[in-house]
C-alpha positions in Angstrom: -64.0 98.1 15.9 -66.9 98.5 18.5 -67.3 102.2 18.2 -67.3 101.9 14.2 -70.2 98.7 14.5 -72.3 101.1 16.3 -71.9 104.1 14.0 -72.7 102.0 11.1 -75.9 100.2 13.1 -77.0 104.1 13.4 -76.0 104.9 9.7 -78.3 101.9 8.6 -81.1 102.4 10.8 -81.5 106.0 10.3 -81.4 105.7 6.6 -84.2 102.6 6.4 -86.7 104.3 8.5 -87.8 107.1 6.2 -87.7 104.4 3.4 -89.6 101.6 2.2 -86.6 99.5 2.4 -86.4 97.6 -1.0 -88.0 98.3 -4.5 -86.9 94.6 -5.4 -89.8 93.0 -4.2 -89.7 89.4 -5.3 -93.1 88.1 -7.2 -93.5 84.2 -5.9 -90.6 82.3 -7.1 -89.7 83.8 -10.2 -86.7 84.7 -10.4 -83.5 86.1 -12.9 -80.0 87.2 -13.8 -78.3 90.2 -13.9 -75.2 89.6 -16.1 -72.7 91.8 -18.0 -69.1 93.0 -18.3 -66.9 95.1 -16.9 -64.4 96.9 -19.8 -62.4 99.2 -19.1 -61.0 100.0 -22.6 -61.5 97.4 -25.3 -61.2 94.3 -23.5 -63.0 93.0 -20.4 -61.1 93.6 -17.2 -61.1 91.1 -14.2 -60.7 90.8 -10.5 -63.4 93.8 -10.6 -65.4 94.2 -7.0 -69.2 94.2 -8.5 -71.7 95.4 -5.7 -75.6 94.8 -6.3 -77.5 97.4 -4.5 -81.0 98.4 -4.3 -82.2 101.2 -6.5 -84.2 103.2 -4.1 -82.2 103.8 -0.6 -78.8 102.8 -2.2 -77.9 100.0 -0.2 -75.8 97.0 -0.9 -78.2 93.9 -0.6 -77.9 90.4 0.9 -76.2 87.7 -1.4 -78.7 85.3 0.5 -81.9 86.4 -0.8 -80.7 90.1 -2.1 -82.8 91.5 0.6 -81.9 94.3 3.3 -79.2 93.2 5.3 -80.0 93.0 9.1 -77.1 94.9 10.1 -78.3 94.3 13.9 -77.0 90.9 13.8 -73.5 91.4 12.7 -70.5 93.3 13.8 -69.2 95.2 10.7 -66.8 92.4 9.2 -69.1 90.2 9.4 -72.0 91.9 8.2 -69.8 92.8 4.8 -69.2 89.5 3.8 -72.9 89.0 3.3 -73.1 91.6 0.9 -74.0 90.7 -2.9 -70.8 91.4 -4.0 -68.6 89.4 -7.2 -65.7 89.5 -8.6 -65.6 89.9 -12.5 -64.0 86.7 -14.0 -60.3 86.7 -16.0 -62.8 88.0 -19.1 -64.4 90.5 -17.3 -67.5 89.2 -16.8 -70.4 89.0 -14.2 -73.1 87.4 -13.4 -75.8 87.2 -10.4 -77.9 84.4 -10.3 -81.5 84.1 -8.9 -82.0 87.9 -8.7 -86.1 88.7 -7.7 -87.6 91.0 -9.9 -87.2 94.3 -9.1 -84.9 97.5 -9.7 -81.4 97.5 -8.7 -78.0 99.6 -8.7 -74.1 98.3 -9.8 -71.0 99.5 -8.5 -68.0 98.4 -9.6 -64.5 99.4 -8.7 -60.5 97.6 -8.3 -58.2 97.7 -6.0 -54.8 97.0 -6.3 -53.6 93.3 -5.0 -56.5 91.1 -4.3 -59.9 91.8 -3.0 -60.5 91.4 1.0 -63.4 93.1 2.2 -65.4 96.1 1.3 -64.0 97.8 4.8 -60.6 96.1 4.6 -57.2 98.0 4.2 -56.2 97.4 0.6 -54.5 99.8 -0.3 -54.3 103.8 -1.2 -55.2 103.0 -5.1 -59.1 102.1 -5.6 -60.1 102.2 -9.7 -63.9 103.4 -10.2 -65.2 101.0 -13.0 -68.9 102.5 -13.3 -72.3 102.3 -11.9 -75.3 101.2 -14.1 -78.5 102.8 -12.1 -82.3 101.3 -12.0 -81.4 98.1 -13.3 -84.7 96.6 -13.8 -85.5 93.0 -13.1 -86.6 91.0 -15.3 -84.1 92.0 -17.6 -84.9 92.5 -21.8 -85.4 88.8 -23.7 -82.7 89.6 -26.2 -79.3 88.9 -24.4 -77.7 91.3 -26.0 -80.1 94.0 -24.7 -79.9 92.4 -21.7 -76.1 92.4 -20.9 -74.5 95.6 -18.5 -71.6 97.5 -19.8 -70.0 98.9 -17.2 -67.1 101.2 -17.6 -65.0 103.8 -15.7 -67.1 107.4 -15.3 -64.0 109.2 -16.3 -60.7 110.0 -16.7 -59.7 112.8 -13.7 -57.3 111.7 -10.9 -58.3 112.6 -7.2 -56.0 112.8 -4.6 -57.2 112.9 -1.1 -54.7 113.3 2.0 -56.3 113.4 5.6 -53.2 113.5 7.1 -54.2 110.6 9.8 -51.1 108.4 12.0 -53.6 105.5 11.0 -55.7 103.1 8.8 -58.8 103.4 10.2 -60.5 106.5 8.3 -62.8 105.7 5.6 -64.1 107.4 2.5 -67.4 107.1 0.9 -67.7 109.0 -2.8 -70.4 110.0 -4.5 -71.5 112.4 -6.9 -74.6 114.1 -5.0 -73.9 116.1 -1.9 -74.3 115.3 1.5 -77.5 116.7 2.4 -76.4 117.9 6.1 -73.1 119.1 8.4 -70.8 116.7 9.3 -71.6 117.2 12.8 -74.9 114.8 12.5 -72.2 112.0 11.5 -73.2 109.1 9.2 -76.7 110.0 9.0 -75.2 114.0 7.1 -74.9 112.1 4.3 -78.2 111.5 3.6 -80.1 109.4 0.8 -79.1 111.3 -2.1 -75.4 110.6 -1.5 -75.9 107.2 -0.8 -78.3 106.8 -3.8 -74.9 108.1 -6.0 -72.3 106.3 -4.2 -69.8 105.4 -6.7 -66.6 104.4 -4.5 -65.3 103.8 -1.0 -62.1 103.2 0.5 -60.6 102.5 3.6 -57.6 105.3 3.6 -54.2 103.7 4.9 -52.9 107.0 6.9 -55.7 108.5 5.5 -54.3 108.5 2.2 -56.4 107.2 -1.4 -56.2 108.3 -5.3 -59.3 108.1 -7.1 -59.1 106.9 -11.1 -61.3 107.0 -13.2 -63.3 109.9 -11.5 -66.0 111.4 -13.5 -66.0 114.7 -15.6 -68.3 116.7 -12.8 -68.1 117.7 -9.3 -67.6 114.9 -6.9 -68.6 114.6 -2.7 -66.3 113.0 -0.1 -67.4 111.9 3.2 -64.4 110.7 5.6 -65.2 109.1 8.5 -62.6 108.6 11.6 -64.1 106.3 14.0 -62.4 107.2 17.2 -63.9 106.9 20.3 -64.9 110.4 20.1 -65.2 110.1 16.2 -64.8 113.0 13.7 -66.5 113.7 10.2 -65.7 115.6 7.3 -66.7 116.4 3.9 -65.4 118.2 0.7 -66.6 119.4 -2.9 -64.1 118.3 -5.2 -64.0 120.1 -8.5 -63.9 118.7 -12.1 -60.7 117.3 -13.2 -60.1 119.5 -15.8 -56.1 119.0 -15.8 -56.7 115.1 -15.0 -55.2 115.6 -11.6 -57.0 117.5 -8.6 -54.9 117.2 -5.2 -57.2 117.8 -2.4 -55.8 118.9 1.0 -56.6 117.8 4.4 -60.3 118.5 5.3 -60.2 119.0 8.8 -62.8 116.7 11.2 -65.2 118.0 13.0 -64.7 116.4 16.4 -64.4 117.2 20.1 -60.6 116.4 19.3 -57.8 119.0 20.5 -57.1 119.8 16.4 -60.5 119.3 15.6 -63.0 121.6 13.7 -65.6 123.3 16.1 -66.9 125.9 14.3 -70.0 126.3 12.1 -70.2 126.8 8.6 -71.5 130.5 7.5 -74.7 129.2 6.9 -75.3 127.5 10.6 -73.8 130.6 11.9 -76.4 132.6 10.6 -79.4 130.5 11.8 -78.3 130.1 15.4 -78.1 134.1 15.2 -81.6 134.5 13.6 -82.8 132.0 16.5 -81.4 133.8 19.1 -82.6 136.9 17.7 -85.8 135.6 18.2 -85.4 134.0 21.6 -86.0 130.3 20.3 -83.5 127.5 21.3 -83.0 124.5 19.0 -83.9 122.6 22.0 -87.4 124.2 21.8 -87.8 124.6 18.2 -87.2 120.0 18.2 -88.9 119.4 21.8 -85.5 118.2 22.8 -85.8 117.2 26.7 -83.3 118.2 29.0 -80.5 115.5 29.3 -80.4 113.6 32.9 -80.0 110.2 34.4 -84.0 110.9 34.8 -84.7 111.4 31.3 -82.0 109.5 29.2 -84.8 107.2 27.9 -87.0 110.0 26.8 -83.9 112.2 25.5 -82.8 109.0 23.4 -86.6 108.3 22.0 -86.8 111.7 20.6 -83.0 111.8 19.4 -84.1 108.8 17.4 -87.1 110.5 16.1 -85.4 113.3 14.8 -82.6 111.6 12.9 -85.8 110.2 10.9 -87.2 113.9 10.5 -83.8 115.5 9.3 -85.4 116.9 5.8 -88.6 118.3 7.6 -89.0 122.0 7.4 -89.6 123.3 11.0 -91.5 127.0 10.5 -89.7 129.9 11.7 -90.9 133.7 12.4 -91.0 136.4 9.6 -91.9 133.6 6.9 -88.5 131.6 7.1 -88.3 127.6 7.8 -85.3 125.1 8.3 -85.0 122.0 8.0 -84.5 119.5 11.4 -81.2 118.4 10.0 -80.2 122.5 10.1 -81.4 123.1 13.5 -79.9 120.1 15.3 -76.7 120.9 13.7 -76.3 124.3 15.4 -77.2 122.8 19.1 -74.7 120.3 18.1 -72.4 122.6 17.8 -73.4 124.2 20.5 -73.1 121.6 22.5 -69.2 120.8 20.5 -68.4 124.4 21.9 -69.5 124.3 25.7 -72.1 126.3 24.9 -75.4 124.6 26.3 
């Protein structure tokens, strides 16, 4: 698990930097509850995973103090089980005590068989149960105003098959897009998607049906951590017949069956910068890689996986965005090409 700790240290870092890190910013002592049900037809259903998250970046909290986890001081497991996650009880109920004021995002969604761990194997079923968004603290004085309904988005079944001889790929779901390639890794997914997360699963053989998926267009982001670890993402269409199988995305990765090539899109910027004689290494002030520059190389790597939405201007009135032009050196890079 030491290769997927430190892609999910880079995940968290990259996403906090641009951010103010927490729009639940506690006011003295005073604090609250967030409380409500989970029904997924007429009755309340229980067992249901609850995650309380924080509005802005999308992040699950700390059950501690609801707080920004400081993912530096855990290794994955670990760091999980201080999440502010519930269970709904035998009603379907939930409740989270001592909550600061502030705005906040629920996920809910079920497993089949008992709940272990967000990044635990469960199985290939997960159940989405709904999100309730900006969930503003303190909550309305009349308890029934006050209460959360949360209920599956939809009806449509998803089928994902990765095709993987193990347990270790893992799916995040949301209903924005990733906002870069796959080739940046964790940090493609930007804060959109993680501001619309809705599900996640940890894909035995890289297997998982979706239900309860909504009646729109939905993003998955699959993650293999190897220790050359691949990415991939897919638009999944509505439902419209219930049922949508998706085929095996294939990874990008340095990996023998691995996808190397650029979308159209990259393809056509790398042409438009050679055309013009500019090298993404230019265009980003990327310094040579050596055993003499490694610092330096790994300063400004950092500083541009906080930049990836700034538009870099480019001859005959075009720009591109950081995230755009460090994805075709990437590949670059992927293809030998240097």
């Amino acid at each position: 698990m030491t290769q997927l700790k430190f892609y999910f240290l880079w995940l968290i870092t990259c996403c906090l930097i641009t951010e103010s890190l927490h729009s639940a910013e506690s006011a003295g002592d005073t604090t609250h509850t967030i409380s409500g049900i989970v029904m997924e037809l007429s009755s309340g259903t229980p067992n249901v995973t609850i995650c309380l998250c924080d509005a802005a970046t999308g992040m699950p909290l700390s059950k501690k103090n609801y707080e920004p986890i400081d993912w530096a001081k855990f290794d994955v497991d670990s760091t999980t089980t201080e999440m502010a996650i519930i269970l709904s009880d035998d009603k379907g109920k939930f409740r989270f005590e001592e909550v600061p004021l502030g705005t906040y995002r629920l996920i809910a969604q079920k497993w089949t068989g008992p709940y272990k761990g967000l990044f635990k194997v469960h199985g290939t079923i997960i159940q989405l149960l709904g999100v309730a968004e900006n969930v503003v603290v303190p909550r309305p004085a009349d308890n029934y105003q006050a209460q959360i309904v949360l209920r599956p988005p939809g009806s449509g079944i998803i089928q994902f098959d990765q095709d993987v001889g193990n347990n270790e790929t893992f799916m995040f779901l949301s209903t924005s897009p990733p906002e870069f390639d796959p080739i940046l890794g964790l940090q493609a997914m930007g804060p959109a998607f993680l501001q619309r997360l809705i599900g996640v699963n940890r894909m035995p053989l890289g297997k998982t049906i979706v239900v309860g998926a909504p009646d729109q267009p939905v993003y998955a982001f699959f993650f293999a951590p190897d220790n050359i670890p691949g990415y991939a993402t897919v638009e999944v269409p509505t439902a419209k017949t219930g049922l949508v199988r998706v085929p095996p995305e294939p990874f990008v990765a340095g990996w023998s069956d691995g996808r190397k090539t650029p979308p159209p899109n990259l393809v056509e910027l790398g042409e438009f910068l050679d055309g013009h004689a500019l090298s993404p290494r230019q265009l980003l002030d990327i310094p040579k890689l050596s055993n003499a520059t490694s610092e330096a190389y790994d300063k400004r790597m950092k500083e541009l996986m906080s930049q990836l939405s700034k538009k870099i201007e480019l001859p005959e009135g075009r720009s591109a965005l950081v995230g755009d032009i460090l994805a075709v050196e990437w590949y670059r890079w992927l293809n030998g090409r240097r």
